[in-house]
MDAnalysis code that builds the backbone (N, CA, C; Angstrom):
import MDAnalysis as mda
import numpy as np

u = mda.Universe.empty(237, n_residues=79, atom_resindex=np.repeat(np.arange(79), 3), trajectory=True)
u.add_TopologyAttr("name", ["N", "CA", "C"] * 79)
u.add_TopologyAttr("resid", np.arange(1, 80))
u.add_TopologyAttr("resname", ["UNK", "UNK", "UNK", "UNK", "UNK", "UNK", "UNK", "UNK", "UNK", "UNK", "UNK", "UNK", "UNK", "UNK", "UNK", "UNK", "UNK", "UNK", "UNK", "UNK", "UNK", "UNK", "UNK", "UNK", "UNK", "UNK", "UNK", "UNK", "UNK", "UNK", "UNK", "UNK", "UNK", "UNK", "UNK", "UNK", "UNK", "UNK", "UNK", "UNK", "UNK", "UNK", "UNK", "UNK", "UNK", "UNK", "UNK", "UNK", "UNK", "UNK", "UNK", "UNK", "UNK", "UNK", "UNK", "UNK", "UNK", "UNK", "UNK", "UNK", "UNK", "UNK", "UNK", "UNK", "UNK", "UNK", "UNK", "UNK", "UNK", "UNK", "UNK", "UNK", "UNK", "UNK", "UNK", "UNK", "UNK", "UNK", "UNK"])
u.atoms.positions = np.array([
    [-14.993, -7.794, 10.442],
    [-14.552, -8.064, 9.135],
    [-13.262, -8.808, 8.991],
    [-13.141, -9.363, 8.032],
    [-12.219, -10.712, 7.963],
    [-11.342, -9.994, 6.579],
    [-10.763, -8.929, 6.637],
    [-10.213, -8.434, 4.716],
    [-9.208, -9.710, 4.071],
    [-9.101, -9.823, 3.067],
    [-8.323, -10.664, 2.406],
    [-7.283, -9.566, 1.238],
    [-6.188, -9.790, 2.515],
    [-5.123, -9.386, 2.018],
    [-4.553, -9.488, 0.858],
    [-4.175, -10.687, 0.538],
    [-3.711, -10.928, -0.652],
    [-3.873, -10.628, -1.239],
    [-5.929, -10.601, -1.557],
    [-6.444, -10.356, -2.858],
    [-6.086, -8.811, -3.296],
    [-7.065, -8.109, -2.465],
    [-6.553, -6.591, -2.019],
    [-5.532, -6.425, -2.904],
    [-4.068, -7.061, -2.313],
    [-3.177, -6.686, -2.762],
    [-2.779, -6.816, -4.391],
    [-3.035, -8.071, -4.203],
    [-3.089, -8.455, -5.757],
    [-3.737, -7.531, -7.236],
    [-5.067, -7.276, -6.251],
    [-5.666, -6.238, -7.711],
    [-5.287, -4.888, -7.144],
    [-5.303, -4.101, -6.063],
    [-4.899, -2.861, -6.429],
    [-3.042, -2.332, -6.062],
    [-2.291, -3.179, -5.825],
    [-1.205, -2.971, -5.461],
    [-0.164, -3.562, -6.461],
    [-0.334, -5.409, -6.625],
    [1.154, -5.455, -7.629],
    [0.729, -5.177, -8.370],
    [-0.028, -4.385, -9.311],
    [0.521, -3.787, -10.696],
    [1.594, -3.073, -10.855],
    [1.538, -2.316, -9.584],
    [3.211, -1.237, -9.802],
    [4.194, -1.920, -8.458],
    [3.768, -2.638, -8.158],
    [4.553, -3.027, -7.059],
    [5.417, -4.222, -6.505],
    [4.820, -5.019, -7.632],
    [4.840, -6.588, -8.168],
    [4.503, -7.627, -7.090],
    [4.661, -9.000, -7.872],
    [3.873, -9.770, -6.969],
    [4.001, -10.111, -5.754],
    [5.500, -10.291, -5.439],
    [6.062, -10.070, -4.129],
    [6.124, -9.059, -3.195],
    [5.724, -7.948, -3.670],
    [6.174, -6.031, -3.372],
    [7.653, -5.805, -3.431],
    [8.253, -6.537, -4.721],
    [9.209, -6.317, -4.975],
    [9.992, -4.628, -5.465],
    [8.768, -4.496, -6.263],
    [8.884, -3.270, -6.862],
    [9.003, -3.561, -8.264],
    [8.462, -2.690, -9.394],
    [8.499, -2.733, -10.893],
    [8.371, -1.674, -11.516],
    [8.966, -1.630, -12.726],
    [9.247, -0.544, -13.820],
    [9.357, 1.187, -12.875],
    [10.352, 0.866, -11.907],
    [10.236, 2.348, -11.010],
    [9.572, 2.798, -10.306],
    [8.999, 1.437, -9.698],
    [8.109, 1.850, -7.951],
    [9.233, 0.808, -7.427],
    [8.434, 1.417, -5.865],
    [9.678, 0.970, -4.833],
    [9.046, -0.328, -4.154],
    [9.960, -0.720, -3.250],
    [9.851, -2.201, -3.367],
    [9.442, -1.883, -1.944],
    [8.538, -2.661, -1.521],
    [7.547, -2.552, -0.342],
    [8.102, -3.506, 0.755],
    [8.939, -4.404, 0.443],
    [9.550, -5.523, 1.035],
    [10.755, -4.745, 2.064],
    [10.635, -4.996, 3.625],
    [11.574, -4.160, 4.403],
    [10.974, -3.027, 5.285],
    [9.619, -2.710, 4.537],
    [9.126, -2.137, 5.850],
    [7.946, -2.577, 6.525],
    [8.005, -1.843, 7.555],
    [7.311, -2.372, 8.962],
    [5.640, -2.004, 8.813],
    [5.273, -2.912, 9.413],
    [3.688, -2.274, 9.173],
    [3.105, -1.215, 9.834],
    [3.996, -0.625, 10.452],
    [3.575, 0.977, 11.131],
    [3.728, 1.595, 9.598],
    [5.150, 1.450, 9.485],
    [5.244, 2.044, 7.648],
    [4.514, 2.542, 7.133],
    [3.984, 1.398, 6.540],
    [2.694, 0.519, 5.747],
    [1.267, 1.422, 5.713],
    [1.099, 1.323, 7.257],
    [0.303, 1.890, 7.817],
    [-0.129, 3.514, 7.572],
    [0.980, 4.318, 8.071],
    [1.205, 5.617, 8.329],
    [1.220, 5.903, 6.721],
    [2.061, 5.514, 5.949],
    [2.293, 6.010, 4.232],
    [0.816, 6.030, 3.763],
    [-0.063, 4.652, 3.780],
    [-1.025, 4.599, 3.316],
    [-2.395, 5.457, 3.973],
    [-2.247, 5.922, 5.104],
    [-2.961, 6.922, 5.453],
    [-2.325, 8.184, 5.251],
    [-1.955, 8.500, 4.817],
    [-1.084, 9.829, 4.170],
    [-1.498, 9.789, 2.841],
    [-1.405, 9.099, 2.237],
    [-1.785, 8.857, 1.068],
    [-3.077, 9.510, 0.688],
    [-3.620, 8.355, 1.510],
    [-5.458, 8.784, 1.626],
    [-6.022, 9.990, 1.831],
    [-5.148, 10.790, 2.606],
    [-5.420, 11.977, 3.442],
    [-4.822, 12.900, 2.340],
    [-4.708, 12.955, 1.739],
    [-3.985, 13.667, 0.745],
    [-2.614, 14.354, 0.935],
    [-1.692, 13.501, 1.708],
    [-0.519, 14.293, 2.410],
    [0.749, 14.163, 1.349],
    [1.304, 14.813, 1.225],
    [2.757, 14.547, -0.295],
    [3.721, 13.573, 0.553],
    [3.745, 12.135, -0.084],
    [4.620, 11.998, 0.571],
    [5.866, 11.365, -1.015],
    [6.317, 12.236, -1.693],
    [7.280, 12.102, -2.858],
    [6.084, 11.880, -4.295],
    [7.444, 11.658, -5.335],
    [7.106, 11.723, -6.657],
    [5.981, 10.997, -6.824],
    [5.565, 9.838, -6.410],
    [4.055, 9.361, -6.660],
    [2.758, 9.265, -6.009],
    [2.962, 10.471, -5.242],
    [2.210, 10.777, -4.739],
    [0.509, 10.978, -5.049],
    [0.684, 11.407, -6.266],
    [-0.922, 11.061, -7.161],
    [-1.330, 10.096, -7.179],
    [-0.267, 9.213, -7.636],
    [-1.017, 7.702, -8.147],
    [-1.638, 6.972, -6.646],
    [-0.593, 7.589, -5.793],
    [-0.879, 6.563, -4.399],
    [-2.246, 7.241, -3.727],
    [-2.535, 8.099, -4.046],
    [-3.634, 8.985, -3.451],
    [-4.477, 8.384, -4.356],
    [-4.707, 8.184, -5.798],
    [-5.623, 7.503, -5.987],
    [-6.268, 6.476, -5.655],
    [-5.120, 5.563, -5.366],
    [-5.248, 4.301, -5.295],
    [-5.559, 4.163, -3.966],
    [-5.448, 4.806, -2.533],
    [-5.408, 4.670, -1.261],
    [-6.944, 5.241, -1.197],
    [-7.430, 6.299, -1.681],
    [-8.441, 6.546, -1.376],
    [-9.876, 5.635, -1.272],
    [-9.957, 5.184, -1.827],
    [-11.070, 4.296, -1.233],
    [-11.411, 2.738, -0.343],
    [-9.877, 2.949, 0.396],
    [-9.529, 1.641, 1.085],
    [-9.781, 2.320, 2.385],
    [-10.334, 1.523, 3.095],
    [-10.843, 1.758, 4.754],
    [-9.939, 1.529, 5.427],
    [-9.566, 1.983, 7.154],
    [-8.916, 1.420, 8.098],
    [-8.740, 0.324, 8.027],
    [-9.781, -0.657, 8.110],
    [-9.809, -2.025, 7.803],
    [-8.285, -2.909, 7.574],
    [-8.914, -2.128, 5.922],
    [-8.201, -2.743, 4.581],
    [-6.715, -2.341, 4.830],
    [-6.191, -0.388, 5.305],
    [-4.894, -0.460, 5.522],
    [-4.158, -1.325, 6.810],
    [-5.080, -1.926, 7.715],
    [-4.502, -2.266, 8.709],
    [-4.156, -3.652, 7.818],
    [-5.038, -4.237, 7.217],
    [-4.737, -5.443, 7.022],
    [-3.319, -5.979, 6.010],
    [-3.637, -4.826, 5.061],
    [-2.044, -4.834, 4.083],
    [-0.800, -4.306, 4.360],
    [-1.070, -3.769, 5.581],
    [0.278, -3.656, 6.550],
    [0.586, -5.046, 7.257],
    [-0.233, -5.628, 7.945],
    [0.098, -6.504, 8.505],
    [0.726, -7.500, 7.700],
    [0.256, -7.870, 6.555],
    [0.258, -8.775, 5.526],
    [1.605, -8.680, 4.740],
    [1.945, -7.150, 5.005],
    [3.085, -6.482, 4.322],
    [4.482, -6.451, 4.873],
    [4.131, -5.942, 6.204],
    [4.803, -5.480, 6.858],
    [5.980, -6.480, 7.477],
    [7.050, -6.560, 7.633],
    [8.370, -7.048, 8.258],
    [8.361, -6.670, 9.762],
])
């Protein structure tokens, strides 16, 4: 599989995260970490692990993204 990062990112990520992964209206800015990061947060996520205050939203949103997909928006992400 070939994932397309960007897109990915584009529809389920900058809404709260903005277009750069700057960060918006009080999410954090994704820009600075490493794609182990990336990686590890977003399988935590998925897994249902707390990792802070938005922890719901990110569990929603992580849950139906495959290995695949987190490897790829780490890479894509990641510093």
């Amino acid at each position: 599989g070939n994932v397309d990062a960007q897109s990915l990112y584009a529809a389920k990520c900058a809404s709260c995260h903005g277009a750069t992964a700057e960060g918006v209206a009080g999410n954090p800015k994704l820009i600075g970490l490493t794609p182990a990061d990336i990686e590890s947060r977003l399988k935590d996520y998925r897994d249902g692990k707390q990792r802070g205050p938005k922890t719901a939203i990110m569990a929603g949103t992580a849950k139906s993204l495959t290995d695949e997909q987190i490897a790829a928006l780490a890479s894509y992400l990641g510093e």
